[in-house]
C-alpha positions in Angstrom: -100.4 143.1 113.6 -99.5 144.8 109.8 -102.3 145.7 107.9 -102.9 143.6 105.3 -102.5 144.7 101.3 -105.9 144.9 101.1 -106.4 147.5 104.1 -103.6 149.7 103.0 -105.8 150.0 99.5 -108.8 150.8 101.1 -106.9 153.2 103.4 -104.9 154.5 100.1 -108.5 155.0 98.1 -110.2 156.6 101.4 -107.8 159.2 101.8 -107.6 160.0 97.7 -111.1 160.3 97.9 -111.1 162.3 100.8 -108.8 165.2 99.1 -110.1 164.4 96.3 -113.7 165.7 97.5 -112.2 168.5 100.2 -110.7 169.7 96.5 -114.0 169.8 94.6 -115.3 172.2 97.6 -112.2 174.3 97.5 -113.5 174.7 94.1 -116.9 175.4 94.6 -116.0 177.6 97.1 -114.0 179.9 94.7 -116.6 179.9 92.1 -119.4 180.9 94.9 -117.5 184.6 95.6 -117.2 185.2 91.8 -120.3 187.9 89.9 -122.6 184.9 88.4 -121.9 182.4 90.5 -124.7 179.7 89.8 -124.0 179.7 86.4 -120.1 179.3 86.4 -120.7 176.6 89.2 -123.2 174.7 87.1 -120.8 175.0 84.4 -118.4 173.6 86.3 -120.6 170.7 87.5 -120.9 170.0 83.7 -117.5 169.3 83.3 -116.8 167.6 86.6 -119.9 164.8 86.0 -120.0 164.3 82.5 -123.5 165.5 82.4 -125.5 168.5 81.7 -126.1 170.3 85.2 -129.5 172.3 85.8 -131.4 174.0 88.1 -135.4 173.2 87.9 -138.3 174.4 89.9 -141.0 172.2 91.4 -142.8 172.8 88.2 -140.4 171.4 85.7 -139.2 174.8 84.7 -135.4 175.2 83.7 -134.4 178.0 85.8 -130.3 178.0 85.0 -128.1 175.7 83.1 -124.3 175.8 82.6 -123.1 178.7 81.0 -126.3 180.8 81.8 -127.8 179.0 78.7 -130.0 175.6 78.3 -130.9 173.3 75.9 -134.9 172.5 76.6 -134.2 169.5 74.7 -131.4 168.3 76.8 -133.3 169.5 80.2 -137.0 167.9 79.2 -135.5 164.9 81.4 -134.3 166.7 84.4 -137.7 168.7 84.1 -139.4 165.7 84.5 -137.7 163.9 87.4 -137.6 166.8 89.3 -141.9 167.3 89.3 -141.9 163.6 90.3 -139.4 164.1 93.0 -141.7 166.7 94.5 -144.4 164.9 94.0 -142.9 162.2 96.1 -141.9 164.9 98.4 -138.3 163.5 98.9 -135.0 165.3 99.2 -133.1 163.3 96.5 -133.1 160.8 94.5 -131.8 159.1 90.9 -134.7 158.5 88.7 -134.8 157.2 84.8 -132.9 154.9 83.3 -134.3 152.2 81.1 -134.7 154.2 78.1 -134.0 157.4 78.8 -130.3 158.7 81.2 -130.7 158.6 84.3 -131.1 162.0 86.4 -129.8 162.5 89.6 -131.2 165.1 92.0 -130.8 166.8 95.5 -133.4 169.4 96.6 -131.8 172.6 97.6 -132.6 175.0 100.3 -134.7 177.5 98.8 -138.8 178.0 98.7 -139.8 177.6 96.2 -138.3 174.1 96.1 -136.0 174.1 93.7 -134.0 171.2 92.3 -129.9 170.5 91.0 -130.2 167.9 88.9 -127.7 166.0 86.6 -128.1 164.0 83.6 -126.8 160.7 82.2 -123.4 161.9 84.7 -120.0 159.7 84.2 -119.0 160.2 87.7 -118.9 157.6 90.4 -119.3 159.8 93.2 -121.8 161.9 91.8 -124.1 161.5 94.4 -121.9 163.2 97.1 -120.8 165.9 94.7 -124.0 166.8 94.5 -124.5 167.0 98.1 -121.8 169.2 98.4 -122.6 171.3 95.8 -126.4 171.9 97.2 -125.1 173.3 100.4 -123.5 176.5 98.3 -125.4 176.4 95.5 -128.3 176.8 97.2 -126.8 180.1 99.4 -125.5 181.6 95.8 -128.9 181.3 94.2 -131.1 182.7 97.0 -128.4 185.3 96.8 -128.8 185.9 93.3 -132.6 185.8 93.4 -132.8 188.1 96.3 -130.5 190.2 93.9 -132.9 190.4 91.3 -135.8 191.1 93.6 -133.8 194.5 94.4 -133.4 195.1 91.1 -137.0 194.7 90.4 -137.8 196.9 93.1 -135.6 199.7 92.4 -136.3 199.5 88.3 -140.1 200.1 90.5 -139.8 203.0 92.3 -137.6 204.5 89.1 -140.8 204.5 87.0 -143.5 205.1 89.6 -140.8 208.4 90.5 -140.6 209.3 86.7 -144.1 209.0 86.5 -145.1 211.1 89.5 -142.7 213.9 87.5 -144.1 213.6 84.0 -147.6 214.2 86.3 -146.0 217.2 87.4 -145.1 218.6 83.9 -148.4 217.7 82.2 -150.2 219.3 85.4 -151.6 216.4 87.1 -150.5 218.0 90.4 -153.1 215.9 92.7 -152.2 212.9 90.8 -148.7 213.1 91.4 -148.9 213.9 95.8 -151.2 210.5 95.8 -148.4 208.2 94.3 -145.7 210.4 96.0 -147.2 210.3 99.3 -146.8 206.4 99.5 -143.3 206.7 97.4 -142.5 208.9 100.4 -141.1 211.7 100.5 -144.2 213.9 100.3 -144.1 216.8 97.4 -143.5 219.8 99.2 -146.1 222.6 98.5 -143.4 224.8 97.4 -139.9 223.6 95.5 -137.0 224.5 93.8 -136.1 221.9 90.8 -131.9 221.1 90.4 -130.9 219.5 87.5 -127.5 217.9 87.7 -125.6 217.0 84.6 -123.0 214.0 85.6 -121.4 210.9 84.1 -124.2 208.3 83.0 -122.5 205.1 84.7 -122.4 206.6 87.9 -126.2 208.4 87.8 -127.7 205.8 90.1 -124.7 206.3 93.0 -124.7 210.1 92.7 -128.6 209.6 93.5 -127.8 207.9 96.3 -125.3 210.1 97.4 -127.7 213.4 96.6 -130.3 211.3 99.1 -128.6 211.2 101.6 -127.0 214.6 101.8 -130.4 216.0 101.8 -132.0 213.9 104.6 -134.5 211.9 102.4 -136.3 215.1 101.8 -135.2 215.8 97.7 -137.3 214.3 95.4 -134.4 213.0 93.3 -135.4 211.1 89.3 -132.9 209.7 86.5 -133.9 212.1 84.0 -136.1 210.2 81.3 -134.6 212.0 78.2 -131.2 212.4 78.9 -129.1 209.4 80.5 -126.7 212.3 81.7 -129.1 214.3 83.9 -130.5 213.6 87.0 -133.6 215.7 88.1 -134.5 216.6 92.1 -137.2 218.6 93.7 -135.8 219.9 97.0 -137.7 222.1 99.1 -136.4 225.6 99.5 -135.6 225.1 103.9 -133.4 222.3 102.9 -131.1 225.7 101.8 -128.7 227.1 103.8 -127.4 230.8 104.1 -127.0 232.7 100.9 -123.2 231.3 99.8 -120.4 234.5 99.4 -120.1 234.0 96.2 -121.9 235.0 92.9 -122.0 233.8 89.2 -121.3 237.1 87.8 -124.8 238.9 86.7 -126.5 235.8 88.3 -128.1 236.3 91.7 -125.9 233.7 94.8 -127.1 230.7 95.5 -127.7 228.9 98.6 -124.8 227.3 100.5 -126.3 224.1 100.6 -127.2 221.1 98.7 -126.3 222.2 95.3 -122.6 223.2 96.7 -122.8 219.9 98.6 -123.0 218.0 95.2 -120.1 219.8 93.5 -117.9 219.4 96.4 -118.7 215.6 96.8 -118.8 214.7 93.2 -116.4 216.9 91.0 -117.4 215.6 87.6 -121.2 217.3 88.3 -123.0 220.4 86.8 -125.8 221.9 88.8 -128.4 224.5 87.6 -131.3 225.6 90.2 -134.4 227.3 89.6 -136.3 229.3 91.8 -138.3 228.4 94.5 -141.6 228.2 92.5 -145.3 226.4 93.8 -145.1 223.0 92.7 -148.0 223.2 90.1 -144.9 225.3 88.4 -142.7 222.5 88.1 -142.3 222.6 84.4 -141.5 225.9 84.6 -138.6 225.4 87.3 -137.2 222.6 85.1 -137.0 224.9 82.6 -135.1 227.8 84.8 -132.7 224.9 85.5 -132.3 223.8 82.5 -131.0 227.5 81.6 -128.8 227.7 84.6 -127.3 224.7 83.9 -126.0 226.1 80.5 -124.4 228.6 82.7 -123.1 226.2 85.5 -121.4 224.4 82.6 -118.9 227.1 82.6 -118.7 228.8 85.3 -115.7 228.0 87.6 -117.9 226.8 90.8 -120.1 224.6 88.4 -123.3 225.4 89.4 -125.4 228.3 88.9 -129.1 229.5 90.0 -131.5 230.8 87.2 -131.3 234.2 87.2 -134.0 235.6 84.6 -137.6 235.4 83.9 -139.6 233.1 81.9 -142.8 234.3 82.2 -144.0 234.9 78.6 -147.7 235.6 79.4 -146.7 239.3 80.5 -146.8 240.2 76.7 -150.2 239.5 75.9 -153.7 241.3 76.9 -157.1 239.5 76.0 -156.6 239.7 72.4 -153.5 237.3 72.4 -155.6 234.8 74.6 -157.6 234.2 71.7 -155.3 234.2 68.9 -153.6 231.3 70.9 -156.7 229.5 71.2 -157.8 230.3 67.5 -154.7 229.0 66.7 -154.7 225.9 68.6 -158.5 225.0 67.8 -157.9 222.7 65.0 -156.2 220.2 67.4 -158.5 221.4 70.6 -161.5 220.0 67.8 -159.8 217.2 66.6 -161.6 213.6 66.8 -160.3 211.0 66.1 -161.2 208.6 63.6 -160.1 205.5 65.3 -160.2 204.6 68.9 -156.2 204.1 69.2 -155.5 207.5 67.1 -153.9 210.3 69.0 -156.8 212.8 70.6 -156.6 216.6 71.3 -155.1 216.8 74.7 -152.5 213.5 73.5 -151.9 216.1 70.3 -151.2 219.1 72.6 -149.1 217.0 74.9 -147.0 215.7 71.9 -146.6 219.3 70.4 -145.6 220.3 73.9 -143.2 217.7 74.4 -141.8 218.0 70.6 -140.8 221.9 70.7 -139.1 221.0 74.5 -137.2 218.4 73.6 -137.3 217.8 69.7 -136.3 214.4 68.6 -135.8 213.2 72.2 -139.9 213.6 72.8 -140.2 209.8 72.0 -138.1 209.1 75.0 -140.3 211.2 76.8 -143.4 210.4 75.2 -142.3 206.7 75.7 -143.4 206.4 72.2 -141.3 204.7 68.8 -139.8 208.0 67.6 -141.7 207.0 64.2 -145.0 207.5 65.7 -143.5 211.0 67.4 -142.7 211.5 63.5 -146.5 211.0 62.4 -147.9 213.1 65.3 -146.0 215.7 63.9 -147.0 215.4 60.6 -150.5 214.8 61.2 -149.8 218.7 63.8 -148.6 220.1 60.4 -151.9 219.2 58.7 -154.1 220.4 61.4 -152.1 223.8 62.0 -151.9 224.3 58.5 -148.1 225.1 59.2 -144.8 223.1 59.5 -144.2 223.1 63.0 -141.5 220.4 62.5 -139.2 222.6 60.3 -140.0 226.1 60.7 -139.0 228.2 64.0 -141.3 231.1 63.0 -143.9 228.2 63.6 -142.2 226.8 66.4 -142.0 229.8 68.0 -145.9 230.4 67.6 -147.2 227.7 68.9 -145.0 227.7 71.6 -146.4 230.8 72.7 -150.2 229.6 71.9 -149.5 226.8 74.2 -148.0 229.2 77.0 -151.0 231.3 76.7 -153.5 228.6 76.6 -152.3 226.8 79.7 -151.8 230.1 81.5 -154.6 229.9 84.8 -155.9 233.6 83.7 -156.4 232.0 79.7 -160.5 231.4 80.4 -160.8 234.6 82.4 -159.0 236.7 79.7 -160.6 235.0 76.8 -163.9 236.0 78.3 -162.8 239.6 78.1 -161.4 239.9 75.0 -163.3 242.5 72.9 -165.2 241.4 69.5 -164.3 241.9 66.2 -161.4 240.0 64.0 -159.0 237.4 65.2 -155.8 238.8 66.9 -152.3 237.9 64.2 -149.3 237.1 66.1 -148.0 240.2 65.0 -150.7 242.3 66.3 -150.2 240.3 70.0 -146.5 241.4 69.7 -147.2 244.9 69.0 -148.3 245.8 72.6 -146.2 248.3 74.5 -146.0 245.3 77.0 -144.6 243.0 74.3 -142.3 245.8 73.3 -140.8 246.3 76.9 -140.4 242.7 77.5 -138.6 242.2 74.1 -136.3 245.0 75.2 -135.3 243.1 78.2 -134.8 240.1 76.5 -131.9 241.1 74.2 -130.5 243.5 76.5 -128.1 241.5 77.5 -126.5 240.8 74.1 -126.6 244.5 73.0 -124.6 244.8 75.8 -122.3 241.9 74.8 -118.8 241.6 72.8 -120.0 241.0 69.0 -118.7 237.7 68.8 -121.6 236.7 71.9 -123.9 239.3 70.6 -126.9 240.3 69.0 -126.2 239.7 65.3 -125.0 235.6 66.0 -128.2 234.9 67.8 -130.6 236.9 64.7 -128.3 234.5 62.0 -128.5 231.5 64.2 -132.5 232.4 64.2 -133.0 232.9 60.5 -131.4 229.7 59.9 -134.3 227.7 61.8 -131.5 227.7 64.6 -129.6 225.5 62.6 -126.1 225.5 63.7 -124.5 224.4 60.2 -126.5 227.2 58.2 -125.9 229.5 61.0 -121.9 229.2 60.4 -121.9 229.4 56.8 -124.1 232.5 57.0 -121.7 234.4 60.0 -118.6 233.0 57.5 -117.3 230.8 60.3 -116.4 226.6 61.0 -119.2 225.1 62.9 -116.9 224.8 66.1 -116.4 228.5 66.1 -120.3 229.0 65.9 -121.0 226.9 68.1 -118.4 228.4 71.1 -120.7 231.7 69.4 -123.8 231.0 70.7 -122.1 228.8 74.2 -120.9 233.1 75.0 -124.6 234.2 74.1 -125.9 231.2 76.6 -123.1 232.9 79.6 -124.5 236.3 78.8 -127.6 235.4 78.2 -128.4 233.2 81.4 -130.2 230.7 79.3 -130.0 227.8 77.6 -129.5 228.2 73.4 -128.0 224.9 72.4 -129.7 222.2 74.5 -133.6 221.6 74.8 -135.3 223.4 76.5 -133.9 226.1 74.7 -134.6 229.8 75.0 -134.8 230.1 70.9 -138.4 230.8 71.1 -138.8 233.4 73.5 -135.6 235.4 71.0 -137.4 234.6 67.7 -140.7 235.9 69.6 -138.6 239.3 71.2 -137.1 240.2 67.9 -140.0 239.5 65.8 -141.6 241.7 68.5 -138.9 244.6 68.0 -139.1 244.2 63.9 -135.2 243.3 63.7 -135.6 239.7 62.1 
C-alpha cells in the first residue's frame, strides 16, 4: 500500500531533521579540537539558538559565556534557574517564563555540577541541541579546567623554586633544604651554579629538556630578573670527564651537562661556576654570570669561570671595621613606622641594588619606585650617593663583602684600637696591592683597544658607556665591542649585572692609577 502524503512528510521532516542534527555535531565536534574550545562552542550555541549560551555552577556563578565574555545582566536569569535546578536535583529542565525568558538547561558531567543553560532561545529543537552539546562540552571543559589546574601548579612550584633560590642568596641555607626537600630534588651539599642564557619563549621547554638530561638531579629556576636566563644548581658528580677542549686562558670544562645543553639547544649560552659549598651560592652565580660573558663569544658557547672572586683576601682586621663603621648607620637604623624598610631589608636592598641595579625591583619583587626610595633614604643614611657614584658603589660593595664574610666577628674582635680604618688605608696593604696586581694583569697584557686605559675611562665615567665613548673619542658601538674584548680577556662580566666594575674601581684605586 503507498504511503500516504502525509507519511512521506513526516518521513521528508524526520530525515531533514536527522542531518540536520548529525550536522550540528559535526560542528561541535570541530570546534571541540580547536585552543578555547568552550568558548568558541558557546559562541556558537549563541548563534545556533537565538539565545545567550552560559556555563553556571551550582552556585549561580557565570563561569563562561560566548566569546569568553558575559553580560551579568544578561546571565542573572540563567544564574538563577540553574541554583533551582540543583536544588531540585534534576538533570534538566526549562524554567521561567511568565515574566522573565525562559531558560533552558542540561547538567553536564563534571563535579562540581556545572550547568549549560540557554536563554529566551528561538530554536525549536533546542532541547536536543542541548543534549548534544553537554556530551562534548562537558569533556572540553573538564579538559580545560584540568588545564588550568596544571597551570596553577606549575606557576606553584616556579615560585616556591625561586624562592628556595633567593633563600640561598640572602643566606637562609636551612630554610631553603626544608622547602627543597619536599620540592624534591634535595640541595646537594656541594654545587656548581649554570646560568643559561636562551630565547625567552622557549625558557620553560629548555627546562624541561635541561631536567631531564640531568636525571632530575639539577635544581633548574626561570631566572627572576632576566626573562632570558634560566638558573640550575647541578651537583658536581652529575659531570663527566674533563672535555678535550679549552676556552683559551680558561680552565676545560666537564663533558657533561653544560655540553649536553649546547648540543641539544643551539640558540643557548652556558657559563659554570665552580664547584663551591652551597652556603656559596651567591657567589657561584656570580662566577657564572662572568663566564657567561665569556661563553657568549666563544665558539663552543659555554665557558667555566675561570678566576677568583674572593675579595676578603685584601683586608686584615682593620678593614673589618671600616666596613662595619661604614655600614652602621643602616645596621642602627629603626624604623619609624612598622611597614618602613628595617636594617637587614636596607642591607638586602643595597645588596640587591649594586647586583642588579634597576632590575632589583624584579628581584626585590618590589614597584621599582619604592627600590627608588630605598635608595634614597641608603644615600641619607650613608651620607654618600650610592645610586650615582661608583667610587661609592664600589665601597659599599666591598663593606658588604666584608661584613657578610664568616671570619667578619672574629676579625673585628682583633682589630687593634685607635682611629677608624679609610678605605684607602684598607687598600694600602701589601695584600691589597698583590691582589690588585692580579686583577688587571690580564689587560696590561691585552691589545690597547681591550686594555687597561678603556676599562680606567669607562670607570671614571661612573661606568657609563655614553661618557665613556665621548671621553676614548669613539661611537658608543665601538665602546661598547671595547669593553665586550676587556670581558674575553678579562674572564668576567663588565657590561651585564653582576658586573666585575667594582672589584676594578677597588684594584686601581688600590694601585693609585685612577
Amino acid at each position: 500500500m503507498p504511503a500516504s502524503p502525509s507519511d512521506v512528510r513526516a518521513d521528508r521532516a524526520d530525515r531533514a531533521d536527522r542531518a540536520d542534527r548529525a550536522d550540528n555535531v559535526l560542528a561541535l565536534a570541530r570546534l571541540a579540537s580547536r585552543r578555547g574550545a568552550v568558548r568558541d562552542m558557546l559562541g556558537w550555541l549563541t548563534r545556533r539558538t537565538g539565545g545567550p549560551a552560559v556555563l553556571v555552577g551550582d552556585t549561580g556563578r557565570v563561569l563562561a559565556g560566548p566569546g569568553g565574555e558575559h553580560d551579568p545582566a544578561v546571565a542573572r536569569p540563567a544564574a538563577d534557574a540553574a541554583v533551582e535546578l540543583h536544588r531540585r536535583g534534576a538533570p534538566s529542565a526549562v524554567l521561567g517564563g511568565g515574566e522573565g525568558p525562559p531558560v533552558h538547561l542540561i547538567a553536564l558531567d563534571t563535579d562540581p555540577s556545572t550547568y549549560l543553560a540557554v536563554i529566551g532561545p528561538d530554536d525549536p529543537h533546542c532541547g536536543m541541541l542541548l543534549a548534544d552539546a553537554a556530551r562534548t562540552l562537558a569533556l572540553c571543559w573538564r579538559l580545560e579546567q584540568a588545564e588550568r589546574a596544571r597551570r596553577r601548579i606549575e606557576s606553584a612550584e616556579e615560585h616556591s623554586r625561586e624562592a628556595v633560590l633567593h633563600l640561598l642568596m640572602v643566606g637562609s641555607v636551612p630554610a631553603a633544604q626544608r622547602i627543597a626537600g619536599a620540592l624534591r630534588p634535595a640541595l646537594p651539599a656541594v654545587v656548581q651554579m649554570y646560568v643559561i642564557e636562551c630565547p625567552h619563549p622557549r625558557r620553560r621547554e629548555i627546562a624541561r629538556r635541561i631536567d631531564r638530561e640531568a636525571g632530575g638531579a639539577a635544581w633548574i629556576v626561570p631566572c627572576p630578573v632576566r626573562p632570558n636566563h634560566l638558573l640550575a644548581l647541578v651537583p658536581p658528580e652529575t659531570t663527566g670527564p674533563a672535555a678535550e677542549v679549552s676556552d683559551g686562558p680558561h680552565p676545560p670544562l666537564p663533558a657533561s651537562l653544560d655540553l649536553l645543553i649546547v648540543r641539544l639547544v643551539p640558540e643557548c649560552r652556558v657559563g659554570v661556576s665552580a664547584a663551591v659549598a652551597l652556603r656559596d651560592t651567591p657567589t657561584a652565580y656570580e662566577q657564572a654570570i662572568h663566564a657567561l660573558a665569556v661563553a657568549r663569544n666563544a665558539p663552543e658557547r659555554r665557558a667555566g669561570f675561570g678566576g677568583d672572586v674572593d675579595v676578603t683576601v685584601l683586608a686584615g682586621p682593620e678593614g673589618y671595621l671600616w666596613a662595619s663603621e661604614l655600614l652602621a648607620p643602616c645596621l642602627r637604623y629603626a624604623p619609624a613606622r612598622r611597614a618602613d624598610p628595617g636594617p637587614q631589608e636596607l642591607l638586602g636592598t643595597l645588596g640587591s641594588w649594586l647586583s642588579f641595579g634597576g632590575a632589583a625591583s624584579r628581584h626585590l619583587k618590589i614597584h621599582r619606585n619604592t627600590l627608588a626610595a630605598r635608595l634614597r633614604h641608603l644615600d641619607e643614611l650613608l651620607g654618600v650617593e650610592v645610586s650615582r657614584s661608583l667610587a661609592a658603589q664600589s665601597a659599599a660593595w666591598l663593606a658588604l663583602r666584608l661584613h657578610t664574610a664568616p671570619q667578619a666577628a672574629a676579625a673585628r674582635a682583633q682589630a687593634p684600637p685607635g682611629p677608624t680604618a679609610t678605605l684607602d688605608t684598607v687598600l694600602g696593604t701589601p695584600a691589597a696591592g698583590t691582589w690588585a696586581r692580579a686583577q688587571l694583569r690580564p689587560l696590561e697584557q691585552a691589545r690597547p683597544t681591550a686594555g687597561l686605559e678603556t676599562v680606567r675611562t669607562w670607570l671614571r665615567a661612573d661606568a657609563r658607556l655614553p661618557a665613556a665613548a665621548a671621553a676614548l673619542g669613539i661611537s658608543l658601538p665601538g665602546a661598547r665591542k671595547r669593553l665586550t674584548r676587556a670581558e674575553d680577556v678579562l674572564g668576567r662580566s663588565l657590561l651585564t649585572a653582576p658586573s666585575a666594575k667594582y672589584e676594578l674601581w677597588l684594584a686601581m684605586r688600590a694601585l693609585g692609577s685612577l
